[in-house]
N, CA, C and O of each residue as an XYZ file, in Angstrom:
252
protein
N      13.003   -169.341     -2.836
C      11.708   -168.740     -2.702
C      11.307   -168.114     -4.025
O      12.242   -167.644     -4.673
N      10.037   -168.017     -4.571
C       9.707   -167.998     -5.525
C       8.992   -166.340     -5.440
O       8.655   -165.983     -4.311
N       8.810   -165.544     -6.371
C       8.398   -164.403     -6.393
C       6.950   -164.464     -7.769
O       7.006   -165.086     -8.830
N       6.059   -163.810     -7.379
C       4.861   -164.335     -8.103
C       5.279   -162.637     -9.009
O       5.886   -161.653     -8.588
N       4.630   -162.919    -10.365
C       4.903   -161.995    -11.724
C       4.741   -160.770    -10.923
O       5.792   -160.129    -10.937
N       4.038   -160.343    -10.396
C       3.358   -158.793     -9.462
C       4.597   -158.567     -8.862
O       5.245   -157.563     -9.158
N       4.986   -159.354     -8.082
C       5.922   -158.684     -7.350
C       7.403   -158.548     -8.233
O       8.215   -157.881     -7.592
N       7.866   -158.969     -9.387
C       9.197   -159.151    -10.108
C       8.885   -157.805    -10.794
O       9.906   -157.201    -11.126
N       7.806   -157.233    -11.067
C       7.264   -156.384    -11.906
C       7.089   -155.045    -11.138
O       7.256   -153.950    -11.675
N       6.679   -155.251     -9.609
C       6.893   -153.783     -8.681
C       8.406   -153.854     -8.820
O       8.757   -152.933     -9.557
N       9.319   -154.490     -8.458
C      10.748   -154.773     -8.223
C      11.539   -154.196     -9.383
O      12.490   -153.434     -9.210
N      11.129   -154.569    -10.507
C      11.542   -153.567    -11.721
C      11.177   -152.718    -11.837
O      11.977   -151.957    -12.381
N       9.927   -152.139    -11.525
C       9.478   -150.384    -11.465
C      10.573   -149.830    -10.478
O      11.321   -148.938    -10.877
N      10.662   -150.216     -9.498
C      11.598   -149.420     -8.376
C      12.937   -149.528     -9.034
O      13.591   -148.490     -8.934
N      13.525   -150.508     -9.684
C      14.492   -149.978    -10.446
C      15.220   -148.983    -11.319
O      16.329   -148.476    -11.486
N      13.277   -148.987    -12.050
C      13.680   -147.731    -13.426
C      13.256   -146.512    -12.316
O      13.199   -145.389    -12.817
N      13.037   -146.583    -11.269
C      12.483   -145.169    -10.405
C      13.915   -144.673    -10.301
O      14.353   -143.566    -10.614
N      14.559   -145.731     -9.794
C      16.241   -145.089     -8.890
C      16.982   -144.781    -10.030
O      17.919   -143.985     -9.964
N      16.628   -145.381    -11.167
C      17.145   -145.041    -12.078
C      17.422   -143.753    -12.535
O      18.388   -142.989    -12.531
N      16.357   -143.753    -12.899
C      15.743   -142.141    -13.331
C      15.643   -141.050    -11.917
O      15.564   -139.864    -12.235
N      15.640   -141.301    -10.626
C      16.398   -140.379     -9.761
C      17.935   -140.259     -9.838
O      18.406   -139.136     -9.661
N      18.852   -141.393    -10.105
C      19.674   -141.303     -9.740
C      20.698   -140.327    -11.663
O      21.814   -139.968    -12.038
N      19.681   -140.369    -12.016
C      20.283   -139.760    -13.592
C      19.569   -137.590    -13.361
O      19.962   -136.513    -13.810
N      18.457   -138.020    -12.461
C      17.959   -136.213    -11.721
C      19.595   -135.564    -11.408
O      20.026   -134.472    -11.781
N      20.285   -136.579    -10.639
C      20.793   -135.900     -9.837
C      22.187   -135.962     -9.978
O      23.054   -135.395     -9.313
N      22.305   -136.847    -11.083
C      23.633   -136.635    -12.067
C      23.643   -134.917    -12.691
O      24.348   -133.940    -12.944
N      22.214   -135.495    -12.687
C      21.871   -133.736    -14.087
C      22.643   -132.318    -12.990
O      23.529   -131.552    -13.367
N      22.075   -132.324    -11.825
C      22.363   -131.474    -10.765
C      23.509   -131.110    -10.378
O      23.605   -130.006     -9.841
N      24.662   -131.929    -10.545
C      25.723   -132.154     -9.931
C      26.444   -130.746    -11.033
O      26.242   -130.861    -12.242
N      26.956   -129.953    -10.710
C      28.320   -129.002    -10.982
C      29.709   -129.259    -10.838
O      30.477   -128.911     -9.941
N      30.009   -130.260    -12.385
C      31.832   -130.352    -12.072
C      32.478   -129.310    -12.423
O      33.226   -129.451    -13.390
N      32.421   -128.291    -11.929
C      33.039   -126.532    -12.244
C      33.509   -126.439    -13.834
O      33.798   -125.397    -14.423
N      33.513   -127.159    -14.128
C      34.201   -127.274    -15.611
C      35.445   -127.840    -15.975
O      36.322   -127.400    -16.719
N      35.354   -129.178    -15.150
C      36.875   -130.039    -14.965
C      36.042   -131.306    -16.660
O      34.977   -131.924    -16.680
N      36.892   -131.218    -17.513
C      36.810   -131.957    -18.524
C      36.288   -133.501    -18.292
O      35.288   -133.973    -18.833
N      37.211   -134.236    -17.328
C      37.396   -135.453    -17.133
C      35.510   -135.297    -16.384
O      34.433   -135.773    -16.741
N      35.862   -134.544    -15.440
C      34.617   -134.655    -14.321
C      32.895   -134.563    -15.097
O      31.851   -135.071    -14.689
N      33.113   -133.830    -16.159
C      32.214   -133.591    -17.124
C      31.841   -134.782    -18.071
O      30.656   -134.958    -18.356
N      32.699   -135.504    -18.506
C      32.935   -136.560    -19.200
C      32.247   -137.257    -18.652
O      31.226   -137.604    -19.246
N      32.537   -137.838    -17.092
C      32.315   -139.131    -16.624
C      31.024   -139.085    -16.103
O      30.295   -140.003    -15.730
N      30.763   -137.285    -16.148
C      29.074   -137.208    -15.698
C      28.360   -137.713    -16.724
O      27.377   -138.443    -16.591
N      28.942   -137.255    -18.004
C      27.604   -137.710    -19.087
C      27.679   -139.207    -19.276
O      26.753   -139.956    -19.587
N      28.608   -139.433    -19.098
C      28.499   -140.991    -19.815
C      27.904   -142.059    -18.395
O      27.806   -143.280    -18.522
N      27.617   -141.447    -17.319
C      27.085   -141.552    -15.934
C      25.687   -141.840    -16.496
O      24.960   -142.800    -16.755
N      25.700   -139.958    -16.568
C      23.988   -140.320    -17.291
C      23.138   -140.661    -18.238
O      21.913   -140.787    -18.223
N      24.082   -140.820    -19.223
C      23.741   -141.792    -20.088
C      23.574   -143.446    -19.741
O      22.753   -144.123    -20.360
N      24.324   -143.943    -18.828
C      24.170   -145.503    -18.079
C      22.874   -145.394    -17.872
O      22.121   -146.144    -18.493
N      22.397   -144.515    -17.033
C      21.288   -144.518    -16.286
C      19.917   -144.044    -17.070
O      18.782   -144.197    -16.620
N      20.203   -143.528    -18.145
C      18.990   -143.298    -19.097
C      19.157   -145.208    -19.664
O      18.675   -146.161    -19.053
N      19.581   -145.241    -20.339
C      19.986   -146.794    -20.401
C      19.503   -148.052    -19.932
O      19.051   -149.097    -20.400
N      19.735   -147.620    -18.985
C      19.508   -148.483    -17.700
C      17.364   -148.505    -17.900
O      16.752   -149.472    -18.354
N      16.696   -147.184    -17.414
C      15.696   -146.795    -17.160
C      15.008   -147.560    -18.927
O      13.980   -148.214    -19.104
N      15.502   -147.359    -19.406
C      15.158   -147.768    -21.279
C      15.059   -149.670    -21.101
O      14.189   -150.418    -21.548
N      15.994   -149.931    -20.486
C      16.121   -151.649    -20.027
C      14.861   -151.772    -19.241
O      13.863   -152.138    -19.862
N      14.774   -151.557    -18.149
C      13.674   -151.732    -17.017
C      11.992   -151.315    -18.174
O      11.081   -152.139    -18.094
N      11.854   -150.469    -18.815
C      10.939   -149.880    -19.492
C      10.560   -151.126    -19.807
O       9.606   -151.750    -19.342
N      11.604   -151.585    -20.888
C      11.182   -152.793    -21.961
C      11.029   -153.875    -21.253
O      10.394   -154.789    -21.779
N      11.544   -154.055    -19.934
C      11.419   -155.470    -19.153
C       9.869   -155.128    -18.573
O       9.037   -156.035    -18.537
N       9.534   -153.765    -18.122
C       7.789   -153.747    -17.693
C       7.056   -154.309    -18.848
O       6.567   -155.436    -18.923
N       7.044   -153.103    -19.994
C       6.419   -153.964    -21.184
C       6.064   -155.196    -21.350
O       4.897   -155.563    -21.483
N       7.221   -156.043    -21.354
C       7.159   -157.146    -21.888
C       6.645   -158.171    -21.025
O       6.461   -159.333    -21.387
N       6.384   -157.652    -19.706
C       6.387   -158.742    -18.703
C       4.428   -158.279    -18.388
O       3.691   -159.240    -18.170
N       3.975   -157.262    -18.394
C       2.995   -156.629    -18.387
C       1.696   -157.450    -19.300
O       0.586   -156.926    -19.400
């Protein structure tokens, strides 16, 4: 089944959305101050800024 440009293009917005919620709520999260737990948050939210930076340039370009 074939997906017409409009809809590949809502489909990537909802991507960079969850994206960028799911990097909110990285931000939120309190690892009490466990090193490792701290670590794996940033580099978490860094994926997901990342991620949201990918989807950006795929709207752009497809736009």
């Amino acid at each position: 089944m074939r997906h017409s440009k409009k809809d590949f293009i809502f489909r990537i917005k909802i991507c960079r959305k969850e994206s960028k919620e799911s990097r909110y709520w990285l931000r939120l999260i309190n690892s009490n101050g466990t090193i490792n737990q701290e670590k794996e948050r940033n580099e978490l939210i860094q994926e997901s800024t990342e991620l949201m930076n990918i989807f950006g340039a795929i709207i752009r370009k497809s736009e």
